[in-house]
N, C-alpha and C positions, 0 to 999 in steps of 0.2 A: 613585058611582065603582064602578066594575065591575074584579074578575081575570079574567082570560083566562089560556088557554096557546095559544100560536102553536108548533105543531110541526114545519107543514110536511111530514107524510108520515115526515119524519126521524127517526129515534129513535138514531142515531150521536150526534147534537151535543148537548150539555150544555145545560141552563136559566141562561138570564140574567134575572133578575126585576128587573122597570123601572118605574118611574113617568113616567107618560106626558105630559106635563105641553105645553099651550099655549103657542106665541109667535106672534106675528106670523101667525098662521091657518096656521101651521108645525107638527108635532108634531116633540117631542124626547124622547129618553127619556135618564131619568138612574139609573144604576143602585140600585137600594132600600137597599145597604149604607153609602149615602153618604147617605141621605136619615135625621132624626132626629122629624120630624115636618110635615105641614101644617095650618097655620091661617089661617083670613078673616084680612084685610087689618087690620091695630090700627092705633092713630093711631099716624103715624111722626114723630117729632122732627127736623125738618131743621138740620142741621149747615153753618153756615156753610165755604165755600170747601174743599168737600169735592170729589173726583173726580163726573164728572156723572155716571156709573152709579151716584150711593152716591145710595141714596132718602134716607136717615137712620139714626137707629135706634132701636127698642123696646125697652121693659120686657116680656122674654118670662118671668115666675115669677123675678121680684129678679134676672135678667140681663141684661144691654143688649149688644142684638147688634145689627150692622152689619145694613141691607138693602141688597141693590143690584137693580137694576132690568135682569135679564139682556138685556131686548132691549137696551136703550139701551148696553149693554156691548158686545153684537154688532152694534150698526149699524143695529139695525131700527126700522122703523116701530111702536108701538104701541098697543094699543087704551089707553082712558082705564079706570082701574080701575074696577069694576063688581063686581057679586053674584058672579060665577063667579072673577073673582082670587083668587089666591092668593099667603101666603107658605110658600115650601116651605125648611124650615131643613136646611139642609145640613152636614154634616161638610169641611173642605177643609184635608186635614192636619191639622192642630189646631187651626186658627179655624173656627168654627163660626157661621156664617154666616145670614141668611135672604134667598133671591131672590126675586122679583117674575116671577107667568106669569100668562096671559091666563086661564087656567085649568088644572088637572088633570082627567083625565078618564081613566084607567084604572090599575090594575097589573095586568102582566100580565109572563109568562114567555112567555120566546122561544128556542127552539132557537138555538146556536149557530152552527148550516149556515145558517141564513135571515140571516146579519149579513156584509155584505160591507165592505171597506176602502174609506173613505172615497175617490171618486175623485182621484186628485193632482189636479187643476185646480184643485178647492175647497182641498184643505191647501197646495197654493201658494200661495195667494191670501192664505191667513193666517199671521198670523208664530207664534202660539202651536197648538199641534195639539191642541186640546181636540174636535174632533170623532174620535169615535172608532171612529165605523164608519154605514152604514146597516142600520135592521133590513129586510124586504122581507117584507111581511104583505099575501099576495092583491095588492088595489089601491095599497096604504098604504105611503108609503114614511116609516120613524119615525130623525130624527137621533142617532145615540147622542153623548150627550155624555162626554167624561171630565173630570169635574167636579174632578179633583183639578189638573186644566191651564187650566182659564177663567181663570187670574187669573196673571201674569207673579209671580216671587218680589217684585218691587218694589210691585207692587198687592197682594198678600199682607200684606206688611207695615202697608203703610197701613190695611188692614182689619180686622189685630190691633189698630192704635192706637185705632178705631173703641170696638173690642170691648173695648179696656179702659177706654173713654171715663169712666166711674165711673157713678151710681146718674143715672139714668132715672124722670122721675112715673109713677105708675102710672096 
């Protein structure tokens, strides 16, 4: 995994520093302050008659957190896990969470001038507006996610129940 900084010529816009993270042969970037650590793939405990985005959940160091499998949360097609997935733990208000991507593959900083507002077409489309802008790198166009809107207050909830599901084998 590589940092970069995308500045785009600009030195007016502020740095946004993102984890660049796989889906769907997608890139999406999730801002680093929300991000608590990534780790390979552990064995996940599936929970019966749980939401189909929730993979299960792990003993992350005597905690048991929810995983969820963000493509499957957005709709998408995705790959089978492999050497390059990852779980990226997240912060989401105060459930602390781990999601499932195809892989990670950079952090980098991105000038704020280079990040434009998501097209209305796409946040029509969606009832919750967790996309939060695009970043526009050369060729590359990177989804910003706002990670603290992927999940409706009612899926929040059920993910805290996840989260305090009790003690996980190691």
């Amino acid at each position: 995994m590589s940092e970069s900084t995308i500045n785009g010529g600009s030195s007016t816009g502020e740095l946004l520093q993102l984890v660049i993270c796989q889906l769907s042969k997608e890139e999406y970037g999730i801002p680093i302050s929300n991000v608590k650590e990534i780790i390979r793939i552990p064995n996940i405990i599936k929970i019966p008659r749980a939401p189909d985005y929730v993979e299960g959940i792990i003993n992350l160091r005597s905690n048991v957190l929810p995983v969820i499998n963000l493509a499957t949360r957005f709709n998408l097609s995705h790959e089978e896990i492999n050497n390059q997935s990852r779980v990226v733990v997240v912060e989401i208000g105060d459930i602390v969470t781990g999601i499932v991507v195809d892989a990670v593959t950079e952090v980098l900083r991105i000038s704020t001038a280079n990040i434009e507002p998501a097209p209305e077409i796409i946040t029509s489309m969606i009832s919750e507006k967790y996309i939060d802008g695009v970043g526009k790198l050369d060729e590359r166009l990177l989804i910003l996610l706002d990670i603290n809107k992927v999940f409706t207050e009612e899926q929040k909830v059920q993910i805290s129940h996840l989260e305090n599901a009790g003690s996980v084998p190691a």
